[in-house]
C-alpha positions in Angstrom: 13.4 -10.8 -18.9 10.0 -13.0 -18.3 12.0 -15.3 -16.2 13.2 -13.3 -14.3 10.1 -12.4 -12.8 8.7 -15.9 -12.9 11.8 -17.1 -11.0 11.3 -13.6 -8.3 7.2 -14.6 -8.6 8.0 -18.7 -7.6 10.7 -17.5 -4.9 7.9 -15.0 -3.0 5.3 -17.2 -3.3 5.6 -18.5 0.2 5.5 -15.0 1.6 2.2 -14.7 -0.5 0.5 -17.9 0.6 1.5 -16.9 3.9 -0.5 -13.8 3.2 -3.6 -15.3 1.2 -3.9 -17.6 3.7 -3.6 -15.6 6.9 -6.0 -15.8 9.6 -6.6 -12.5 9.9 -9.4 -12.5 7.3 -11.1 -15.0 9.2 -11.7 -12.4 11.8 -13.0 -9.6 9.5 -16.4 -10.7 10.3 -18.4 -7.6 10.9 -18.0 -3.4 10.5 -16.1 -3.4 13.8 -13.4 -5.2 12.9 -13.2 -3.6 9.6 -12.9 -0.4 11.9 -10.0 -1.9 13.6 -8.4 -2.6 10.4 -8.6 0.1 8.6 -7.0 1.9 11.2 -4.1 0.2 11.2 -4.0 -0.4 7.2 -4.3 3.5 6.8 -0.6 3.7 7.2 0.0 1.4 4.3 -1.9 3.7 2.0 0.2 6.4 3.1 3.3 4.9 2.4 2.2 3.2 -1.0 1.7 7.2 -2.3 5.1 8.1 -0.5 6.4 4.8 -3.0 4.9 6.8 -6.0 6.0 10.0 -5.8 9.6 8.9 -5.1 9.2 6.4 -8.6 8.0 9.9 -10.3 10.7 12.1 -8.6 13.3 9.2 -10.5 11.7 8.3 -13.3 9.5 11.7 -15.1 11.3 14.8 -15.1 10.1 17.2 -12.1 13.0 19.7 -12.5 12.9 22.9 -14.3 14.0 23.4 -17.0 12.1 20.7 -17.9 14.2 17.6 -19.9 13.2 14.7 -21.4 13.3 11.2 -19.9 15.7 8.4 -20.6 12.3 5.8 -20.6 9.2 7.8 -22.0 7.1 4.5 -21.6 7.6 4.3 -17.8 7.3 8.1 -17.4 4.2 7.6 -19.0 3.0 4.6 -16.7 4.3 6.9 -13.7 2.1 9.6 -14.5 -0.7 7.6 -15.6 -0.7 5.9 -11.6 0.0 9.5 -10.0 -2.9 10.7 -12.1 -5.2 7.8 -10.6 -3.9 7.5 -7.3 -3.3 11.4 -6.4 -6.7 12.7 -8.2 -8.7 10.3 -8.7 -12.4 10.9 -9.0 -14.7 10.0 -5.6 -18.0 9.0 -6.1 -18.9 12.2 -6.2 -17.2 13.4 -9.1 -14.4 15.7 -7.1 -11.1 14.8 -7.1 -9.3 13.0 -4.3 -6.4 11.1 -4.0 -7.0 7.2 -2.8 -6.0 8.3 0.3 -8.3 10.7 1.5 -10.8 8.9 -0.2 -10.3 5.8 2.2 -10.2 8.1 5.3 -13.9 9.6 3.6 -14.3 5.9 3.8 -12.9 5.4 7.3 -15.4 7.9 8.5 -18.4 6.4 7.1 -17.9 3.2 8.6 -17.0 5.1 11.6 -13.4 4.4 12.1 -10.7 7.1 14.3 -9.1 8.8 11.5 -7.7 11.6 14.0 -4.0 9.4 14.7 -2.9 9.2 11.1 -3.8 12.6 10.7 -2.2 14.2 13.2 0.9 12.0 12.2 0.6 12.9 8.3 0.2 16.4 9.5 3.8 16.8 11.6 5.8 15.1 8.8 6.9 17.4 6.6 10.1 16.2 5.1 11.3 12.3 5.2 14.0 13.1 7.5 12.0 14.2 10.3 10.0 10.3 9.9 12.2 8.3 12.4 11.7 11.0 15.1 7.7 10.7 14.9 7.6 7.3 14.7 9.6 6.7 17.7 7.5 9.2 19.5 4.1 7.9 18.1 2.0 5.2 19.7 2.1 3.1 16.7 2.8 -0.4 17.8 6.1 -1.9 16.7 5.3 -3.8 13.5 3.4 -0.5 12.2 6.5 1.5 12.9 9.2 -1.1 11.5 6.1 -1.2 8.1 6.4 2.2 7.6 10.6 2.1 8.4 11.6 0.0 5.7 9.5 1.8 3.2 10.9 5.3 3.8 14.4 3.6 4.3 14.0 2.3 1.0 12.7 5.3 -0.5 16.2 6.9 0.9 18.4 4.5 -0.8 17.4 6.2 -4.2 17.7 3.0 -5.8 14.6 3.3 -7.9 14.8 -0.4 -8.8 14.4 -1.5 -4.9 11.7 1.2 -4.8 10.0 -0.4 -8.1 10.1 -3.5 -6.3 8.5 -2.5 -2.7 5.9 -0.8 -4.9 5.1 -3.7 -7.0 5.5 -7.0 -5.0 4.5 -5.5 -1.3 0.9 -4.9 -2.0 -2.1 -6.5 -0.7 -4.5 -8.4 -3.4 -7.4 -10.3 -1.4 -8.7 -7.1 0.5 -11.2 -5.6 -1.4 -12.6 -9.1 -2.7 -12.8 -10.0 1.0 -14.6 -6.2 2.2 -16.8 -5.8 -0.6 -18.3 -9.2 0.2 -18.8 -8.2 4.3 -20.3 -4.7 3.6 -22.4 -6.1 0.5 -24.3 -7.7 3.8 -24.6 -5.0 5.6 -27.4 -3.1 6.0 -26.0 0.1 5.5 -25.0 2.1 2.1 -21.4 2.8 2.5 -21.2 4.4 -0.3 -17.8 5.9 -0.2 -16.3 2.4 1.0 -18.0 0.6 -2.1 -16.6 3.4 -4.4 -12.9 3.1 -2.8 -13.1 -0.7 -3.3 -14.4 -0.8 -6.7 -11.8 1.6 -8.3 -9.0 -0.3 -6.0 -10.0 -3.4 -7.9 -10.0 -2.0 -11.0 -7.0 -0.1 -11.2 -4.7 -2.8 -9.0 -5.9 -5.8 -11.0 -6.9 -5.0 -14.5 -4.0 -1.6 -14.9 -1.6 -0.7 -12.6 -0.1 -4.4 -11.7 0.9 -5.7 -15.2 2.2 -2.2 -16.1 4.3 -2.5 -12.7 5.7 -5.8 -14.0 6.8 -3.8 -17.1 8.4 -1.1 -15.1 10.5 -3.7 -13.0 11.6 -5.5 -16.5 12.6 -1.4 -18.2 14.7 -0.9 -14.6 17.0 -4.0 -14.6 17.3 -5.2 -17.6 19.8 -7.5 -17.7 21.6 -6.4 -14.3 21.3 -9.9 -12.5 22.7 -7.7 -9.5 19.1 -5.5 -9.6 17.0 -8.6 -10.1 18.4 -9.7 -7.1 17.9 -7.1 -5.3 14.4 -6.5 -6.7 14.2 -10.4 -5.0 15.2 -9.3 -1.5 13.1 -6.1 -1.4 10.3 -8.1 -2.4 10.9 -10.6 0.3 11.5 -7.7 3.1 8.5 -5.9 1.8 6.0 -9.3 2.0 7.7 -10.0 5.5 6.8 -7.0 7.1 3.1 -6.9 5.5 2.9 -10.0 7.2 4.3 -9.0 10.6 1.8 -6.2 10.2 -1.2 -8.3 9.5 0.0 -10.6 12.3 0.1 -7.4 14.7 -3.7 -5.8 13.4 -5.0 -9.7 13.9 -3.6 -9.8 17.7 -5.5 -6.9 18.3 -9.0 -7.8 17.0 -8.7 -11.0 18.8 -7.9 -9.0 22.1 -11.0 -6.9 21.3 -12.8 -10.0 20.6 -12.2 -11.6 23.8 -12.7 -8.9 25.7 -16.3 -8.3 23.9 -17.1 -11.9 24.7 -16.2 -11.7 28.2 -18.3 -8.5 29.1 
């Protein structure tokens, strides 16, 4: 199935260079900005664990009585990523899923963590997502992020789910953070920690192991490899919409900073 994903990795590769090359890290100068980001990027972090726990809801048993998988392998891989992701050690040594631990490192760099929580907090069950969305003062492209990968999550099509999980992910961030707070004065301790495992996980575990997942879910099913293709598109497209939407508004803080 190799070329399969080299023909899905050359047809995305726009949307990527697009994203590698978007000018949005050449205003992630300084902590403030960082702030501003963070804020906005909190929402992806949510959603990535919402992506997770559907692929383990579809792919390990979580029904009792309890029943062996059709793919142990993947099951495996699944588990191995919730374990990681959901309680993952901090850099304290308690466990944390990544997502508190980047709101832990929202509030050391001083970043408003109090909207995502209070929007976490209402949702209890995926149907009741549209409602707060519409009435939430996310801005549009935030909203329509957090849309498709909750609509996609509905479809129960694990292999589309695979796909938004595996190709809609960001990979110069922590490179790019790491090397602004390494010049900070401050410790950011927390932030480093985040970053570090982030890097580590992403790059050297959990991203060829997603590859392998995609390959076990369509085999030979040219209709899943192209949809796999368009999910991966839509996913990348709306990352980018997002980073266009978070870059709009450190500029406008930007300019207004300059003009005072």
């Amino acid at each position: 199935m190799k070329d399969y994903i080299d023909f899905i990795e050359n047809e995305i590769s726009g949307h990527k260079e697009s994203l590698d090359n978007h000018r949005i890290y050449g205003l992630l100068s300084e902590i403030k900005d960082i702030r501003i980001f963070m804020e906005k990027h909190v929402y992806a972090v949510w959603d990535f664990m919402s992506l997770l726990k559907a692929l383990q809801y579809n792919l390990t048993c979580t029904t009792i009585p309890w029943k062996p998988v059709k793919n142990a392998k993947t099951a495996r891989f699944i588990n191995e990523i919730v374990l990681g992701e959901e309680s993952d050690l901090n850099v304290n040594g308690i466990p944390k899923s990544h997502f508190e631990m980047y709101l832990d490192a929202m509030e050391e760099l001083g970043a408003n963590t109090s909207k995502v929580k209070n929007l976490t907090g209402r949702i209890n069950a995926i149907a009741e997502l549209d409602f707060a969305l519409v009435n939430s003062d996310l801005k549009p492209a935030t909203q329509s992020f957090l849309k498709f990968t909750f609509d996609t999550i509905k479809s129960e099509e694990v292999h589309k789910i695979a796909a938004a999980f595996t190709f809609g992910r960001e990979d110069l961030i922590p490179d790019m953070f790491m090397r602004i707070i390494e010049k900070s004065d401050n410790d950011y301790s927390h932030f480093k920690y985040y970053l570090e495992r982030h890097i580590e996980l992403d790059g050297d575990e959990h991203g060829p192991l997603s590859i392998e997942m995609i390959r076990e879910l369509c085999g030979a099913d040219k209709r899943k490899w192209d949809d796999v293709l368009d999910t991966a598109k839509e996913a990348l497209t709306h990352r980018i919409k997002l980073w266009d939407e978070i870059a709009n508004e450190i500029e406008e803080k930007k300019l207004v900073h300059s003009n005072m």
